[in-house]
Structures are given as structure tokens and as C-alpha cells.
N, C-alpha and C positions, 0 to 999 in steps of 0.2 A: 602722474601726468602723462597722458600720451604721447609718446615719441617715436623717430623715424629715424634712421641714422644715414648720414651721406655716403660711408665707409667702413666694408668690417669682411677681412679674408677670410674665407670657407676653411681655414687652417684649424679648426676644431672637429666642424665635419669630417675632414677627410684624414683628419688623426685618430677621429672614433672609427671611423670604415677600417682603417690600417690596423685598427686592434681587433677588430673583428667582430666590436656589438654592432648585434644584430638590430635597425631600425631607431637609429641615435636622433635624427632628424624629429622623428614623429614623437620618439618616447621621450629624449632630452630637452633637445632646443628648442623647439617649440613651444610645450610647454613653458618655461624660463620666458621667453618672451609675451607667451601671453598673459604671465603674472604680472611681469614689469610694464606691460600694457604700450608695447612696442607692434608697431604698425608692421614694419617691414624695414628694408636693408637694401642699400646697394653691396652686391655680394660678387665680392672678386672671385674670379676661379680659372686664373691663366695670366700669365703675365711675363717682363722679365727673370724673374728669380728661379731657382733651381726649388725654391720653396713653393712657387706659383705653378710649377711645374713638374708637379707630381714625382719629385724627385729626379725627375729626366734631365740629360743636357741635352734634347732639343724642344723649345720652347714651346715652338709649333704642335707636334708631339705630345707633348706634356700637359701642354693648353686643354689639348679634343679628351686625354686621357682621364682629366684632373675634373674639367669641364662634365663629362660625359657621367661619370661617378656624382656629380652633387645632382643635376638634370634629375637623376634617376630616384633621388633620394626624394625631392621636393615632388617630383610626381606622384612615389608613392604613398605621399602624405595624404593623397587624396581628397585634395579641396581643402584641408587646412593650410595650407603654403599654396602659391601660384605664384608663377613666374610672370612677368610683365614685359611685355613687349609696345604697346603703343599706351595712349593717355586714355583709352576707352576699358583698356584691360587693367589697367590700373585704377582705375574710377569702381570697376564691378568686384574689382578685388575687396578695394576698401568697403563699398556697401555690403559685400556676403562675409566682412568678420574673416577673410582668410589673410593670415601677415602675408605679405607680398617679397619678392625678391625682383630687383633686377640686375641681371647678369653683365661684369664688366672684367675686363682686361686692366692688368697694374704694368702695362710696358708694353710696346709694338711690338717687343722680338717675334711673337707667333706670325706676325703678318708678313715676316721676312720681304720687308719692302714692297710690297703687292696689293694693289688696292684691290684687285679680285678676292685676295684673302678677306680684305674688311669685309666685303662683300656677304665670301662664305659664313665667318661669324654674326654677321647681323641676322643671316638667314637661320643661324642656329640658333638666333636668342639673346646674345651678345647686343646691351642696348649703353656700356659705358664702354667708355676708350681713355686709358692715362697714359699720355704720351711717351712717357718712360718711367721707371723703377729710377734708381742711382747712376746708373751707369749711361753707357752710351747705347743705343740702338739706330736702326735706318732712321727713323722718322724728329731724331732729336739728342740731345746731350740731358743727361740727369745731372742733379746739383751731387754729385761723389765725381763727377771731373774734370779733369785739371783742365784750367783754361777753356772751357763749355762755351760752343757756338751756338748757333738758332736754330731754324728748327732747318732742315734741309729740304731739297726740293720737292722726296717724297712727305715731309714732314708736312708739308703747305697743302700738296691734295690730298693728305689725310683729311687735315680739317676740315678744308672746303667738303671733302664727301659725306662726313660727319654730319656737318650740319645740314647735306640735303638728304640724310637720311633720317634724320631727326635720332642720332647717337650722342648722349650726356658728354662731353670733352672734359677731361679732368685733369690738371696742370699741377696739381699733388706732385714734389718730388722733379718738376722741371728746371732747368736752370734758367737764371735770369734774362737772357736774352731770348730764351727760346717762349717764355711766355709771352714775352711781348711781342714776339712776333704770332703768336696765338690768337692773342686781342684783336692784332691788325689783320689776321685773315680771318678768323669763325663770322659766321653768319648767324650764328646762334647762341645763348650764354654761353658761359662755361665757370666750373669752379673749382675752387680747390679743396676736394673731400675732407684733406684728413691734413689740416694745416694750420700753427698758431704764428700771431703776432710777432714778429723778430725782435723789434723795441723790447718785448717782455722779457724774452728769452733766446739772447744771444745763438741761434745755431742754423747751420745751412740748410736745413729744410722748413725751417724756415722762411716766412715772408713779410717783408715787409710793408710800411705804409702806402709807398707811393702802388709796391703791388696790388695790394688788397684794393686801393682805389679804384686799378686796371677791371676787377673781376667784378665788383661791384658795378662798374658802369659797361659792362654788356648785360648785366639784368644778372646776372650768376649769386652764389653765393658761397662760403667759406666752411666748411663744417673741421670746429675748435676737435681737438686733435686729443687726446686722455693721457699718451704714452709718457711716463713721466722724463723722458728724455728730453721731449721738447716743452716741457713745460719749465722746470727748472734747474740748477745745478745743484744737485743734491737729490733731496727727497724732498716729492711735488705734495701738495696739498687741493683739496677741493676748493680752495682758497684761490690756487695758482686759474684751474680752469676759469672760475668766474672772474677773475682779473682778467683772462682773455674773453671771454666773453664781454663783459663790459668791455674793452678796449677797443675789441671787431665792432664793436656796435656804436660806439661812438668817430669812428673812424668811416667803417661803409655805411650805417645805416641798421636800425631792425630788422631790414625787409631783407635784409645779406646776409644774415648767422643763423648757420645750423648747428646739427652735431656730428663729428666724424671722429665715433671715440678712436679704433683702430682698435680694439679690443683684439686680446689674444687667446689663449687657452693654457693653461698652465703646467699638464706635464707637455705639450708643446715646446713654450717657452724653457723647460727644464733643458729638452734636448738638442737645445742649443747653449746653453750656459756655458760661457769663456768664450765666446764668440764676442768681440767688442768694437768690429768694422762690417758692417752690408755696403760691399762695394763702395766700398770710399766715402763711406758717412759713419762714423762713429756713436755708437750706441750700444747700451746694455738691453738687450731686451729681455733679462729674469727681473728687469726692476720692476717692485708691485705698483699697481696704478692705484691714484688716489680712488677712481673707482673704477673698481674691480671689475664687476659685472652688470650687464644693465637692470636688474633688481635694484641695486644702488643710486640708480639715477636721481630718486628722489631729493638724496643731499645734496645735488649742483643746484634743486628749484628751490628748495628749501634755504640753501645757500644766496641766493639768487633774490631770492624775496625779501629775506632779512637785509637788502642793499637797497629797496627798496624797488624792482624792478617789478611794473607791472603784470597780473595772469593774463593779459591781451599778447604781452613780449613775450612771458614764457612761450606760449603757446606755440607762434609763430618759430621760436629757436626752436623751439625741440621738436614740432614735426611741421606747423604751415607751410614755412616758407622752403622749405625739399620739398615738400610736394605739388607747389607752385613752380619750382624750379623743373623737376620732371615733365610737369604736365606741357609748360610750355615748351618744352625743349622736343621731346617725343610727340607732339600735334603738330610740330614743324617735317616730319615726315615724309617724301616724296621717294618713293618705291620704286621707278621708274627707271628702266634701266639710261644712266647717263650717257653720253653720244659726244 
């Protein structure tokens, strides 16, 4: 079944660049997703983390470094990959058969409090914005801190600028009050990439009902999360994801769930093993995912249907409604310098 993912860090690419194969974009990944009949990706490449961040501890830095290395890769894919910037380039992506990417940030810190910075990255490509990673930054408090405020005051004309530039808002990994002060400024959807049901699975990234309701009624949508951390206590099943799937979907709606598996790469994932805290969120990230890689996506439909879930609903979960959610989000666009 054709699918789209809300969420998945360039942390594969930029671990094959760092070993030194030569052209990993065009000879590996690509392929792999055009087998699994995967449209395209929102693809992080900058963010809070030291992992978003090309290994750098300036984020900023790190972002244009990390950033600049994948650009280059998808360019020289040469028309089989293309990057997206508004809902027209997105539209001629999907008609000429090339997977699409659109480029986002996992945390403000590159913006170091400056909406000119938004600016600069919008200009570079830069079409998602997640207000924070776990921690704290200018523009907000991540669910890893103690006692998490809202969003603060450059946090408020983030949004607002986001949504007059037509920028995806991604609330993935926000703390509770700060999303809901999200809701009550964007002008535009927003959702949460790479996020499952809390009721299901007790953990602070967690979100719960009354949240999902919040994202659901700007028009946004929730893309169900794979990492078996936040799926369950123990070892997750393909069973656990379509439990959250059904659960999102009887909660917001069909027209609300996508997929945000948060896929990793595996000697990646190695080179961090014993690692059991990111910024004050507790997680194993060597645990294997019920599915693995997206070749596998098959068993979630499969899984999915056997519940009785109609191919009109697959469809929509696994890539319509992202690309409903894009298109309106990036046609709300106003380029104009603000005054």
C-alpha cells in the first residue's frame, strides 16, 4: 500500500556519508522505499540534539552542516528524490513518480531566538518546524522538563510567522502547556509527527485524549509513532501500533491519522547502546521495532484489515491524509516580507 510518513531523521543518511559510501541516497534508500511504495517523508536534518546536529555543540552550526550534506545528496539523486517547498512542487513531485522530501527542524535551538533565522531557513528549504526536541529551548519547554512552561514570547511569533509562511508546526515532543498555547495562536493546522495515545501507553511523549482532540480540531493530524518505547512496556507488537491506530481514530477521527514511524538505522542505533535518558525522557533506543523498516509496512495493513478497517481508511492513514495535511498547510504561504 502506498504510504507517506509524517516523521523520519536523515540519521541513516548522514551515518552512511560519515562511513564514506559513496552515493547511499541514490543506490540504498531510495531504492528501499520505492519497493515499499513509499511516496516521500518529512525528513529532519537539524534540530535540538547533538544527533540533529551533525555532531556539533552549536545547533545553528550543526543544522546548515547536517542540513547542507543531505540537500546535496537528494539533489544528486537527480530527479528521483526532490525536495518540496510549496503545494505545487509537491503536487509535480507526486505526478513525475519522484519520492519527495520535505525538510524540517526537530527543535528551535538553530534559530537561537530570531525570527530572521526562520526566515533564513525557510529560504533554504526548511518547510517543518518542531518546536522543541526534550529539553528547553527559546521558543518553548520539551516534555524531559521539570516543571515545563508555554511557549514563550518568541515561542508565540514563531508560530504566528509559520503559519504566514505556510511552515508544517510540529508539537511532537512539546510539553503540555506549551501545545496548547500552540492551538490558541497557529493560524494554520499543526500535528503531532511522531506521537502515540497516552491512555495506551503510559509515557511523557506521549499525548493524550483531550490533546489529540486539541490537533485534531485545527484540521492537523497525528502520525502513530513505531519506536517500541512508546508503544509498550516491554516488547511492542504490530498489534500495539494498530491499537493506536484504532484508538487515534476513534478519538480524532480518520481524516486525523497518519504515520510517524520515527524509523532509525541500526548500526546507528548500535552507537548509542547504554544510552537510557535523551534529555530527560527515558528510552532505550537499540529496542527493535515491531516494524523494522518500511518494506514491512505491509503487516500494520494487513494487521489493520484483519480488524476489519476499511481500504478507503488504510489509504487515507498511510499516505492521504499527510498529504492533505501538507498541501493545505504549505498553499497557506505568504512570502511577503512581514512589517
Amino acid at each position: 500500500m502506498r504510504s507517506a510518513f509524517a516523521h523520519w531523521d536523515a540519521y541513516e543518511l548522514d551515518f552512511r556519508l560519515k562511513q564514506g559510501e559513496a552515493d547511499p541516497l541514490r543506490s540504498v534508500i531510495l531504492p528501499e522505499l520505492r519497493a515499499a511504495d513509499v511516496e516521500g517523508t518529512v525528513y529532519i536534518v537539524g534540530g535540538d540534539s547533538k544527533e540533529h546536529s551533525a555532531g556539533r555543540d552549536d545547533p545553528l552550526l550543526g543544522a546548515l552542516i547536517y542540513a547542507d550534506a543531505i540537500v546535496a545528496e537528494i539533489e544528486r539523486a537527480e530527479g528521483a528524490a526532490r525536495i518540496v517547498r510549496s503545494a505545487d512542487e509537491l503536487s509535480a513531485a507526486r505526478s513525475s513518480g519522484a519520492i519527495w522530501f520535505l525538510l524540517g527542524l526537530e527543535g528551535c535551538a538553530p534559530l537561537r531566538g530570531e525570527i530572521a533565522a526562520l526566515h533564513a531557513f525557510n529560504r533554504l528549504g526548511i518547510r517543518c518546524v518542531g518546536l522543541t526536541w526534550n529539553g528547553r529551548n527559546e521558543a518553548a519547554d520539551g516534555v524531559g522538563v521539570t516543571s515545563p512552561g508555554g511557549l514563550t514570547d518568541f515561542g508565540r511569533r514563531l508560530v504566528a510567522e509559520c503559519g504566514r509562511l505556510g511552515m508544517l508546526i510540529d508539537v511532537s515532543h512539546l510539553a503540555a502547556r506549551g501545545l496548547a498555547d500552540v492551538v490558541e495562536v497557529t493560524t494554520v493546522p499543526v500535528f503531532a509527527s511522531h506521537s502515540n495515545a497516552r491512555v495506551l501507553r503510559d509515557h511523557r511523549r506521549n499525548i493524550t485524549d483531550d490533546q489529540i482532540r486539541l490537533i485534531a480540531g485545527t484540521g492537523g493530524v497525528i502520525g502513530v509513532n513505531f519506536h517500541p518505547t512508546f508503544l509498550a512496556d516491554g516488547e511492542a507488537t504490530v498489534a500495539d501500533i494498530a491499537d493506536q491506530v484504532e484508538h487515534l481514530v476513534a478519538v480524532a477521527g480518520t481524516d486525523h491519522v497518519a504515520l510517524g514511524p520515527d524509523f532509525t538505522y541500526d548500526p546507528w542505533r548500535e552507537s548509542l547502546r547504554g544510552t537510557r535518558s535523551y534529555n530527560g525522557v527515558p528510552m532505550d533506543i537499540t529496542q527493535r521495532y515491531p516494524i523494522h523498516r518500511p518494506g514491512e509496512l505491509s503487516r500494520l495493513a494487513d494487521e489493520l484489515g484483519r480488524r476489519r478497517m476499511s481500504s478507503g481508511a488504510l489509504e487515507q492513514i498511510f499516505n492521504g491524509n499527510l498529504v492533505s495535511f501538507i498541501t493545505r498547510v504549505l498553499s497557506r504561504a505568504n512570502t511577503a516580507v512581514a512589517v
